[in-house]
Every structure is written in C-alpha cells, then in structure tokens.
C-alpha positions as CSV (number, residue, x, y, z in Angstrom):
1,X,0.0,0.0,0.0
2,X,1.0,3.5,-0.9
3,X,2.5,5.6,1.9
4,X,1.5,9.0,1.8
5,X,3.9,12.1,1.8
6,X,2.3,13.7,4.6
7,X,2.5,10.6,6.7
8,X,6.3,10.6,5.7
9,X,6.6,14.2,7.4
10,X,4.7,13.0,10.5
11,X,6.2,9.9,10.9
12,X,3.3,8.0,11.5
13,X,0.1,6.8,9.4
14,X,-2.4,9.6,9.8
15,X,-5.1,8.2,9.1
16,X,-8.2,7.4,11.8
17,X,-9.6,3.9,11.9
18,X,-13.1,3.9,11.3
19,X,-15.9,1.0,11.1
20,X,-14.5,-1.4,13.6
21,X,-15.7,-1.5,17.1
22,X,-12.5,-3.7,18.9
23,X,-9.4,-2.0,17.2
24,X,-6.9,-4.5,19.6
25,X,-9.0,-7.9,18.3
26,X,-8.9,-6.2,14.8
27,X,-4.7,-5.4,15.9
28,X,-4.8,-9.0,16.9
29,X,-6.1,-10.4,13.4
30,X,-4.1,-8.7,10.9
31,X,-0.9,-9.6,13.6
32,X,-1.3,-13.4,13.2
33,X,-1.8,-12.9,9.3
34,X,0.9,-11.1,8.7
35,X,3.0,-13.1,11.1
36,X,4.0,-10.1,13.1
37,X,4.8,-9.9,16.7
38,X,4.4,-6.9,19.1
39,X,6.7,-6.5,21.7
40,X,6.1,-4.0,24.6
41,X,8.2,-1.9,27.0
42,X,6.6,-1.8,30.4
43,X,6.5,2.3,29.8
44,X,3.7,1.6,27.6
45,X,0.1,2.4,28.0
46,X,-2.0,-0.8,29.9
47,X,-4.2,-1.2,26.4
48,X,-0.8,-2.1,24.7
49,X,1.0,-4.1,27.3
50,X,-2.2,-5.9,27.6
51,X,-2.1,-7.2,23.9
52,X,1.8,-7.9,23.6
53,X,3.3,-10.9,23.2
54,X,6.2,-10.3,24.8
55,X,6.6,-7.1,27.7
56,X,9.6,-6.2,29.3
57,X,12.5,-4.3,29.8
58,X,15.4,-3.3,27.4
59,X,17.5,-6.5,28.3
60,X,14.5,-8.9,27.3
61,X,13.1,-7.3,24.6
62,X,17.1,-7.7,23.0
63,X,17.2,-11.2,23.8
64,X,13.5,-11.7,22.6
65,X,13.8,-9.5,19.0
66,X,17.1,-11.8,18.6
67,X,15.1,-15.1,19.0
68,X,11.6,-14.8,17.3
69,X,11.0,-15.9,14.0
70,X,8.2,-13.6,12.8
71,X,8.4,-12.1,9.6
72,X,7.6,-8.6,11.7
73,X,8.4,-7.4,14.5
74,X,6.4,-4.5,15.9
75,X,8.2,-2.3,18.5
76,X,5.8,-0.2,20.9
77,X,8.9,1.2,22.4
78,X,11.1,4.3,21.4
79,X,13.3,4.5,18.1
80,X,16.2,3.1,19.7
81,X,15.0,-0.3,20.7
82,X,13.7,-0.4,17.0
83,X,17.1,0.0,16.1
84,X,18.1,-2.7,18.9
85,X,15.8,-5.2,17.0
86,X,16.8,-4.4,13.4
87,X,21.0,-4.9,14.2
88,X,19.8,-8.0,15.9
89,X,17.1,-9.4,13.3
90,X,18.4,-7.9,10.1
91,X,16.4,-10.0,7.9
92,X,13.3,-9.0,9.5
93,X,10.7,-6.1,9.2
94,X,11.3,-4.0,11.8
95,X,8.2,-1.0,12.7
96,X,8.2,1.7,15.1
97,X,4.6,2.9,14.8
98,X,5.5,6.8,15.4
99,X,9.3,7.3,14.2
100,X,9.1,10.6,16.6
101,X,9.1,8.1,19.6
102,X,12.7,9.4,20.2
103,X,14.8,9.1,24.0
104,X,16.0,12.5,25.6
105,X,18.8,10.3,27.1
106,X,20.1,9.0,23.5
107,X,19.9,12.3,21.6
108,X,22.1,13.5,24.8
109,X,24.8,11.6,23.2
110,X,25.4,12.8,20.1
111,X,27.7,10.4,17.9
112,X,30.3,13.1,16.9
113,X,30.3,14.5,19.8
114,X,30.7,11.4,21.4
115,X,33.6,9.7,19.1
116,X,36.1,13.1,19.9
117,X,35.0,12.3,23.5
118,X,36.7,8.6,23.3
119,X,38.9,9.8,21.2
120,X,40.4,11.6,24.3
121,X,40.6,8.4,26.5
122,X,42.5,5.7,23.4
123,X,43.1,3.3,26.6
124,X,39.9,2.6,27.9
125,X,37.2,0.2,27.0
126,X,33.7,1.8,26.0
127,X,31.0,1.0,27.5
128,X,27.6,2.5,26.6
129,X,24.3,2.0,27.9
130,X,21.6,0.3,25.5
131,X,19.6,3.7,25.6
132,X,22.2,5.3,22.8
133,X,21.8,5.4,19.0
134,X,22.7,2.6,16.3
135,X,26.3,5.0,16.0
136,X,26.9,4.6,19.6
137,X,26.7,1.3,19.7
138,X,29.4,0.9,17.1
139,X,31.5,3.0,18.8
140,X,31.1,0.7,21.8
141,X,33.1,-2.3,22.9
142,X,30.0,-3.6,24.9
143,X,26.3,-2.2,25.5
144,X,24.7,-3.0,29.3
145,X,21.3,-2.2,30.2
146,X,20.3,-1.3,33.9
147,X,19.9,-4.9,34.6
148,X,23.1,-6.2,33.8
149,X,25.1,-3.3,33.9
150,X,27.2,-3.9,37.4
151,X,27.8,-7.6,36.1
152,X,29.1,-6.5,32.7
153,X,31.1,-3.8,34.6
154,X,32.8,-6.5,37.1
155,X,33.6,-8.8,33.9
156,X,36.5,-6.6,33.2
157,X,40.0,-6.5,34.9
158,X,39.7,-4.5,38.3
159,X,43.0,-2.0,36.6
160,X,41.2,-1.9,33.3
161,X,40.0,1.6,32.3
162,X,36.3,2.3,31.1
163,X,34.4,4.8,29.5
164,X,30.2,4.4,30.3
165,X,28.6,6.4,28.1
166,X,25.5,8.1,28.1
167,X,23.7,8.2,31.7
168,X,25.6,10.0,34.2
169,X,23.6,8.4,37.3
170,X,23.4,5.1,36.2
171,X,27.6,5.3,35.8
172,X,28.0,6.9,39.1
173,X,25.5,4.5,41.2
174,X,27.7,1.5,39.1
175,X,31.1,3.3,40.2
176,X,29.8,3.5,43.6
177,X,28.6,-0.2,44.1
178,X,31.6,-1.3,41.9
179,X,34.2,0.5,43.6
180,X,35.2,1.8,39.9
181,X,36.2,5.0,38.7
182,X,35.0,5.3,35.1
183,X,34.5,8.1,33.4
184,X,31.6,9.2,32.3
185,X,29.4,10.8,29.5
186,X,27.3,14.1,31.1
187,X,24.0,12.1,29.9
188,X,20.7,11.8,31.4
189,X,17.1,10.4,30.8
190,X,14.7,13.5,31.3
191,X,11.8,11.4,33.1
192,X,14.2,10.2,35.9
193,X,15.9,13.6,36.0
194,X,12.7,15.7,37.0
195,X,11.8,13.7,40.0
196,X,10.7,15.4,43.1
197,X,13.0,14.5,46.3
198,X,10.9,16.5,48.4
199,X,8.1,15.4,47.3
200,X,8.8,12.2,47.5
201,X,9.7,12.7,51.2
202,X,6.4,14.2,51.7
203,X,4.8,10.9,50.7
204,X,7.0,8.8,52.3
205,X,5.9,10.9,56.1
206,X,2.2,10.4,54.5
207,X,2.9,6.5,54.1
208,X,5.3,5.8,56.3
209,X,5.0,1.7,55.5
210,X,5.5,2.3,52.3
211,X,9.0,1.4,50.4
212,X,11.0,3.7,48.0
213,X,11.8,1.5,45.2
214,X,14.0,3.7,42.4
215,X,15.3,3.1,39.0
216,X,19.5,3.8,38.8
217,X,19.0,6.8,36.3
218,X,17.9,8.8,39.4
219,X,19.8,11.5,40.9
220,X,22.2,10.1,43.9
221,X,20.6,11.9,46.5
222,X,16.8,10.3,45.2
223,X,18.8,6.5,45.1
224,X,20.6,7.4,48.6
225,X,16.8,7.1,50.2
226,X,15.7,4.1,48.4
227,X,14.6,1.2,49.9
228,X,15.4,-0.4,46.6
229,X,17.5,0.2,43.6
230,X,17.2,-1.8,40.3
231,X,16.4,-1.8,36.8
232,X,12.4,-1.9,35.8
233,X,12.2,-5.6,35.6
234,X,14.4,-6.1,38.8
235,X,12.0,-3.5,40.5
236,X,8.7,-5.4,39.7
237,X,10.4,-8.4,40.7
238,X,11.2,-7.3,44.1
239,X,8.0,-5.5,44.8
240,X,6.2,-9.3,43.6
241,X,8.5,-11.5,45.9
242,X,8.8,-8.8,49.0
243,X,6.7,-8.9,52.1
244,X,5.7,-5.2,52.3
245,X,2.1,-4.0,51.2
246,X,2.6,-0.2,50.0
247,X,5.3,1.3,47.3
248,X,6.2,4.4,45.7
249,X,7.3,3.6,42.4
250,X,10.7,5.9,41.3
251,X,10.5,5.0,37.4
252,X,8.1,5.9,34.6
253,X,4.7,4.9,36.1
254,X,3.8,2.3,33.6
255,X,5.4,-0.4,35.3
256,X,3.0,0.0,37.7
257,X,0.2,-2.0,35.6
258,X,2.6,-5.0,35.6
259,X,3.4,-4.3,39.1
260,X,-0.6,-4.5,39.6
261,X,-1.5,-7.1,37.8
262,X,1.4,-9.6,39.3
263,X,0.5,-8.1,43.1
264,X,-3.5,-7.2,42.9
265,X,-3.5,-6.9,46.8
266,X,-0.5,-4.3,47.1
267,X,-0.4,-0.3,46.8
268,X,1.9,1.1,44.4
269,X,2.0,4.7,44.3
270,X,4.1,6.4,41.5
271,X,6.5,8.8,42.9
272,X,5.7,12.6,41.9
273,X,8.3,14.8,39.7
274,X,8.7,18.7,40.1
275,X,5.9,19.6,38.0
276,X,3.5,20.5,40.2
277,X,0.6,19.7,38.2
278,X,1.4,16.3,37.7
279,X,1.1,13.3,40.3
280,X,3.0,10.6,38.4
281,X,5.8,10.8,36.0
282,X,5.2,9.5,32.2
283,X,8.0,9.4,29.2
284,X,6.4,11.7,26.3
285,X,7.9,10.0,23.9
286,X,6.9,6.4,25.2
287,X,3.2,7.9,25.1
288,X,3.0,8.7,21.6
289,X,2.7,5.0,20.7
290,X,-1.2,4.3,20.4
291,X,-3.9,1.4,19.8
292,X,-4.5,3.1,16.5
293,X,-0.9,4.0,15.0
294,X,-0.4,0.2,15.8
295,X,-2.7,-1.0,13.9
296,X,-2.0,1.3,11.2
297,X,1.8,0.9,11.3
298,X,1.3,-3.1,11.0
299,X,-1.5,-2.5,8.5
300,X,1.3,-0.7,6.0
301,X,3.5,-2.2,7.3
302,X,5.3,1.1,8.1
303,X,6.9,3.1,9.4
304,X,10.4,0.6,9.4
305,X,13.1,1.0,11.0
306,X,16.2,0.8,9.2
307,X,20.0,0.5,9.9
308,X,23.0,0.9,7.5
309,X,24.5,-2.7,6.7
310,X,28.5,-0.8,7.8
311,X,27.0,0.5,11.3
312,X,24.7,-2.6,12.3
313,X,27.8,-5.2,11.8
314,X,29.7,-2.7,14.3
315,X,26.4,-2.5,16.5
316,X,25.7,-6.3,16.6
317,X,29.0,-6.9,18.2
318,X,29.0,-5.2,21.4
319,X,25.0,-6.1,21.8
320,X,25.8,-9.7,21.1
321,X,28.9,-9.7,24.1
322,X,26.1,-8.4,26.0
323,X,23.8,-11.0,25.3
324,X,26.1,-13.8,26.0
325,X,27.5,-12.5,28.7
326,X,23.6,-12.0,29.9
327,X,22.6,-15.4,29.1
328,X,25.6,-17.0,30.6
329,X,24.5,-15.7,34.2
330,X,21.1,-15.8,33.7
331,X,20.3,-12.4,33.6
C-alpha cells in the first residue's frame, strides 16, 4: 500500500480507523496474518501491554527481538529499541509505529560528539548504555542495560579503564557499588531527572509503611533514600516477591500496571516529579505510541526501521557480548 507524503513528514500513518468497534482484536487479526509480533516496554500504556506478546525491559526485549522468527516485529517502544531489533534481526521487518518516539537520554549523546570524547581516552574500554543510538553502539566495545550493567562492569579486569557512556547516574551509582572510577558521558534520561525528592519525602511521612523503590538513572541523593535500587524488571520483581504491602514507584509509572496485575492486593503509588501539576511521572515519547498507530503501522506495514549494513555489523557486536555474557548468568 502506498504511503502518503504527509505521513512521511509526520512519521506516522495519519489516518483514523473507522468502522471497527475492537481496534486490539482487529490489531490482533491482521498480527497473526501477517505473522508479526508486538513487543512492549513496560513504559507503555495498559491497552498495549495488555495485547503484547512479549513485555519487558530493554534486556529482554534484545534477547526476545534476537530469538523470534516472525516475519515482523512491531516495536511499541522508542526509536532506539527499533534500532536494537533491526541490528539483531536484520532480515526482519522491523516497525516503530511513530518514528518521533525518540529518548531525551540517547539524543544527549550525540555520535560526533561522542567519538572526539573517546577519542580523548585511546586506553579505555567503551562502555555504553543500551539507551544510545545505532552509531553509539558501534562506537562501543559492549552495550549494558540497567539490569546487567554492574555484572558486565565486574567482567572486566579491576585496573582496566572504562568509558560508560551516556547516563551519568546510572555510571555513578555502578562506580559507587563497583568500587570503579570510570569516566563518564554528562548524559541523562529527562523522566528520571525531574523527579521530586521533596516530594517524595512528603509521601514517604504520609505512608510511612511504604518502600521507596527507584530506577538507577535517578539523581544520587533520590537512590541514597531508596529502599530499593534496580532496573524496571528487577524493581517489579522485588515488589512481587517482597513482604511489604505499599510502594512508591521511582521510574516511569507504567510499570505499575505489571506491578498490579502480578500483586492485585499491594499499593503502588508512583512517585511525583517537580511539576506541580502532575502526580505521576510519564515518558512523552513512550506515550506517543497508540492502539490506532499500531494498527495502522502493521496494517502498512510502516513506518520501518532501518540500519545501515556498515553500522549494524559494528552495533551487533557489542549487543551480542552483552547478550552472552547475559545469558551465561542468567540475567
């Protein structure tokens, strides 16, 4: 089907679905005979997560994109886990269904600016976070996600010298659990950045049972309070298996639905950021994926995501260290 030049200028088919009362069954139909599969980050609305066949983190939607063996793979994510998917299933249609679904913490790395930056440290090993562009990934020597990050970090010789590259307080809570000193890229993801501390300490003296439970791309002070510190997955996983009752939730608040749906009986409250007017704390680029660009994306099968052959064959190999290295600790 023929793409329109204005959808090419949004990014997105723009075009309203009308006639057809159960747009996810409808989703659903066209997804099994197209052989597609949807794969959802936990920052994505409850309608979508609800639908996908796979949910998860950054980690396991890498490890899933590089197992499936559908001829499409729909990512409700942001551009850069498209770009994850394609380096790792290169023979496979890859669709983003808004390409403006972008990552304040990637395009805070920008890939020239970023290649003088190593260029200034020729000794050291680069380590970048999987929240980075296709171009910084090739410059890498080995991509980590919050999950595995400290275990990647301790793989490597206690003298050898690292760059981590782009968060700045994911690389300092991992130099401060590691004992390392490496040096870091001034990155940062702009949902975790605008948490409220005082805020937050407000509703702690309101719910004083409740735990802090906070995502590593806080600010120090924020992760100095916790009650726990992990990645999205590790945080649902602790509030699932732990024996308290009430939460507040330091990370984009749609990990709460999982965290709902696996612990019906609990409270999870998500923790406020500065804007007064706001109570929770959502990505605006994770948002912009909808029921209805979905459907539209998978029914034109567009828009794809695509990777130059020269930068995915020097992206696949730090993702794929990663990946083993993963897999051979079970992470």
């Amino acid at each position: 089907m023929e793409v329109k030049e204005s959808w090419l200028k949004k990014g997105f088919v723009d075009e309203p679905v009308e006639g057809i009362e159960n747009i996810q069954n409808e989703f659903l139909k066209l997804k099994k005979e197209k052989n597609a599969v949807l794969m959802a980050h936990y920052y994505q609305e409850d309608e979508i997560q609800d639908i996908a066949d796979f949910v998860g983190d950054s980690l396991a939607l890498a490890q899933f994109a590089s197992k499936t063996e559908a001829d499409i793979i729909i990512v409700a994510g942001v551009h850069f886990m498209g770009e994850t998917a394609k380096i790792l299933s290169p023979d496979k249609t890859v669709l983003v269904p808004d390409l403006n679904a972008g990552c304040s913490l990637a395009d805070s790395c920008p890939p020239d600016q970023f290649s003088e930056f190593i260029k200034q440290y020729p000794d050291h090993k680069v380590i970048t976070y999987v929240n980075t562009s296709a171009d910084i990934k090739a410059l890498s020597d080995i991509v980590v996600t919050s999950t595995n990050a400290k275990a990647i970090v301790d793989s490597f010789d206690k003298d050898e010298k690292l760059i981590f590259g782009p968060d700045r307080n994911l690389g300092n809570y991992i130099n401060g659990i590691t004992g390392r000193n490496m040096i870091l890229w001034d990155g940062a993801c702009h949902v975790h950045e605008k948490f409220s501390l005082e805020k937050i300490l407000d509703l702690k003296k309101e719910n004083p049972d409740a735990k802090l439970l906070a995502h590593p791309e806080c600010k120090k002070p924020l992760l100095m309070v916790a009650d726990h510190v992990g990645s999205t997955a590790a945080l649902l996983n602790f509030s699932s298996k732990d024996d308290g009752n009430k939460y507040i939730v330091a990370t984009e608040s749609g990990i709460l639905h999982q965290m709902k749906l696996k612990s019906p009986e609990k409270t999870f409250i998500p923790a406020p950021p500065n804007d007064s007017t706001c109570a929770c704390n959502d990505c605006n680029f994770m948002r912009l994926n909808t029921m209805t660009k979905l459907y539209n994306a998978l029914k034109y099968t567009w828009p794809t995501i695509e990777v130059e052959e020269s930068i995915r064959l020097k992206a696949v190999q730090p993702i794929e260290k990663m990946l083993d290295i993963s897999n051979k600790l079970g992470l």
